[in-house]
C-alpha positions as CSV (number, residue, x, y, z in Angstrom):
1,X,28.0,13.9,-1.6
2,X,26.0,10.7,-1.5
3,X,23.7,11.7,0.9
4,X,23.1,15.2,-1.6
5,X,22.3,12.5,-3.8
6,X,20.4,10.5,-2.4
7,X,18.0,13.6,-0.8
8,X,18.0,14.1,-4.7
9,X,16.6,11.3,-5.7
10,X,13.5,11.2,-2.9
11,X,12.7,14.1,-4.2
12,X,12.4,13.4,-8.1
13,X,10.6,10.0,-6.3
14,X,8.4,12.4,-4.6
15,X,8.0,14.4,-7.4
16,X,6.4,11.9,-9.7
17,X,4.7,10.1,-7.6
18,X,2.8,13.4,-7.3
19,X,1.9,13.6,-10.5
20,X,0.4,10.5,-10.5
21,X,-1.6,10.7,-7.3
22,X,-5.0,11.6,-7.1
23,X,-6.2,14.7,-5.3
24,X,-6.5,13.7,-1.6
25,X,-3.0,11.8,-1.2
26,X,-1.0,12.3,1.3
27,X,2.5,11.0,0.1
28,X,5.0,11.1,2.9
29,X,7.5,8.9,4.7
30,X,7.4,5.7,1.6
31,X,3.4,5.9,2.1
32,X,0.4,7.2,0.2
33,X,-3.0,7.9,1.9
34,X,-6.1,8.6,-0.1
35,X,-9.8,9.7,1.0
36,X,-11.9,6.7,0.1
37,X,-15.5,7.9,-1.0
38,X,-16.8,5.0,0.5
39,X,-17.4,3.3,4.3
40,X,-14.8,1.2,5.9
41,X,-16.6,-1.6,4.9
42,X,-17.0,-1.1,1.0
43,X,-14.1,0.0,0.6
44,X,-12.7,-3.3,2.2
45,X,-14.8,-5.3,-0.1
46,X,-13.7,-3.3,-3.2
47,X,-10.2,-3.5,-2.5
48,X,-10.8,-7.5,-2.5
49,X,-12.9,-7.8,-5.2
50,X,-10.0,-5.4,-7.2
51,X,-7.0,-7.9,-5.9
52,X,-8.8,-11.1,-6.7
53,X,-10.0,-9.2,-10.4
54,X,-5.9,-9.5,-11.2
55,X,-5.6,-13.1,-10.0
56,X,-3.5,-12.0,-6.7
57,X,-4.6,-13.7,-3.3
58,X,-6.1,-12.3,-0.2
59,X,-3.9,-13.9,2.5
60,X,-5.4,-12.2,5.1
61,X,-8.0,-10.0,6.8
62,X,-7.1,-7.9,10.3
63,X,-10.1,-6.4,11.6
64,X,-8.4,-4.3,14.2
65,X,-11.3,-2.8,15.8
66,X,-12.6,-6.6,16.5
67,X,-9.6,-7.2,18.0
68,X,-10.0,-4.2,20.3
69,X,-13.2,-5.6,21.9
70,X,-11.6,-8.3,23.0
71,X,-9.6,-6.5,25.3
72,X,-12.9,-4.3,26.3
73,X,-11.4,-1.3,24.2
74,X,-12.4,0.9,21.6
75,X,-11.6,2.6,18.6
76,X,-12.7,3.5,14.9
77,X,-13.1,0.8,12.5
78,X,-9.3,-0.3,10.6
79,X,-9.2,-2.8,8.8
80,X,-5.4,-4.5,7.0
81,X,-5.8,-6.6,3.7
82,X,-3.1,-8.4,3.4
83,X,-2.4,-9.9,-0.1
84,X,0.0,-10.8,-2.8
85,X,1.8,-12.7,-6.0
86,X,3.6,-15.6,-4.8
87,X,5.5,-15.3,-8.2
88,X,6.4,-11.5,-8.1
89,X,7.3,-11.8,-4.4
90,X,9.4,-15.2,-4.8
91,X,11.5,-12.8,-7.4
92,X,11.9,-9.7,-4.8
93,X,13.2,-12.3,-2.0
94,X,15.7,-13.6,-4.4
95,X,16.9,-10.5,-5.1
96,X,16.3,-8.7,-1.8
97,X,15.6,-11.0,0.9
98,X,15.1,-8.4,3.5
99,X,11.6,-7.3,1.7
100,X,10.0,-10.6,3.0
101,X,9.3,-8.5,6.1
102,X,7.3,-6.0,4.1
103,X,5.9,-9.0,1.9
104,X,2.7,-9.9,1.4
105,X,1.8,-6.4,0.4
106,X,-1.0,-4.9,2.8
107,X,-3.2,-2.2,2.6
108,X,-4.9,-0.1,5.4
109,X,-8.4,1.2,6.2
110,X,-9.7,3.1,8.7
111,X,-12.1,5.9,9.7
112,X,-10.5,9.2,10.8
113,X,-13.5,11.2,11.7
114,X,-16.2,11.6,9.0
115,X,-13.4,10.1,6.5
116,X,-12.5,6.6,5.6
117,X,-9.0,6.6,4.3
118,X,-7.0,3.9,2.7
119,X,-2.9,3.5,2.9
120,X,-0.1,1.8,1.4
121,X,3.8,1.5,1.1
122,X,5.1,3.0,-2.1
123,X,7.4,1.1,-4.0
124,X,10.1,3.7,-4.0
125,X,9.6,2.8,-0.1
126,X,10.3,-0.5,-0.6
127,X,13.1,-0.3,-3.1
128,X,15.6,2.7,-0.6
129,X,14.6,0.3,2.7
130,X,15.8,-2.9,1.1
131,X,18.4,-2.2,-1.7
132,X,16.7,-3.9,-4.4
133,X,18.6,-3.8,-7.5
134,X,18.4,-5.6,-10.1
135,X,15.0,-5.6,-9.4
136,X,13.7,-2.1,-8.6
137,X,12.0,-2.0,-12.1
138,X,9.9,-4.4,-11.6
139,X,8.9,-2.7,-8.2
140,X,8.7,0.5,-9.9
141,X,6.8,-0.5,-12.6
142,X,4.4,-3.5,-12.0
143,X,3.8,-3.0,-8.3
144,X,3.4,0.5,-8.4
145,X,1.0,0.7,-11.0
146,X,-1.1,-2.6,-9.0
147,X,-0.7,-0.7,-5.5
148,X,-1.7,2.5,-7.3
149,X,-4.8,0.8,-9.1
150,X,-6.2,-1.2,-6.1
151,X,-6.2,2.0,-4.3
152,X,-8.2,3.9,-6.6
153,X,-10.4,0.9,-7.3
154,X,-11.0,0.7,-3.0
155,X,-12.0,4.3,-2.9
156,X,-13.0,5.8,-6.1
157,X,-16.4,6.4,-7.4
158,X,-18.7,3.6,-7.9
């Protein structure tokens, strides 16, 4: 019965996160994908300039296909931005401490043919995978919407 339940319950997740999603989204496995209309590159620099816009910090930049090179391989430009809220996420560890290993919050991008896509974990992902409790609405709410709107801000038109 509780596993009826909790298939349930991904599925009204799943279900509104869809009608929030912008066409393009792939929303699968606790991880949205969208089409960025934008290079690698840009979109990089947009998501930045959208995380330091709310007063969140950039902790770190991966540049994946850099690293590559130094191993003499190759492969399409990906790129991880790796930022967060030292306040928000201070609160999540406290209540869940297991989410520090998805903590700071990271976004990816990376080329996939003619495409530039950009990814993230959902916050329904992050609530199921660590148990938060008491404070699933602030995941739900807050970081959702910030996820959702540095996504869109990456990708979207100019």
């Amino acid at each position: 019965m509780k596993a009826r339940i909790e298939r349930m319950l991904r599925f009204a997740v799943f279900a509104a996160a869809a009608l929030w999603l912008p066409v393009g989204v792939l929303a699968a496995d606790g991880m949205v994908v969208i089409d960025s209309q934008h290079g690698v590159a840009e979109t990089e620099a947009r998501l930045i300039e959208a995380v330091e816009g709310k007063g969140l910090t950039v902790m770190a930049r991966v540049d994946h296909q850099a690293n590559a090179k130094t191993v003499d391989m190759e492969m399409p430009a990906t790129r991880l931005v790796i930022f967060g809220n030292p306040a928000a996420g201070t609160q999540l560890m406290k209540c869940a401490p297991t989410v520090a290993i998805d903590l700071p919050m990271k976004m990816l991008i990376w080329e996939d043919g003619d495409t530039v896509k950009v990814a993230y974990n959902t916050a329904g992902y992050l609530v199921e995978r660590h148990g938060i409790g008491d404070c699933a609405a602030l995941v739900q709410g807050k970081i959702r919407q910030a996820l959702h709107g540095f996504a869109r801000a990456a990708a979207g038109p100019q």
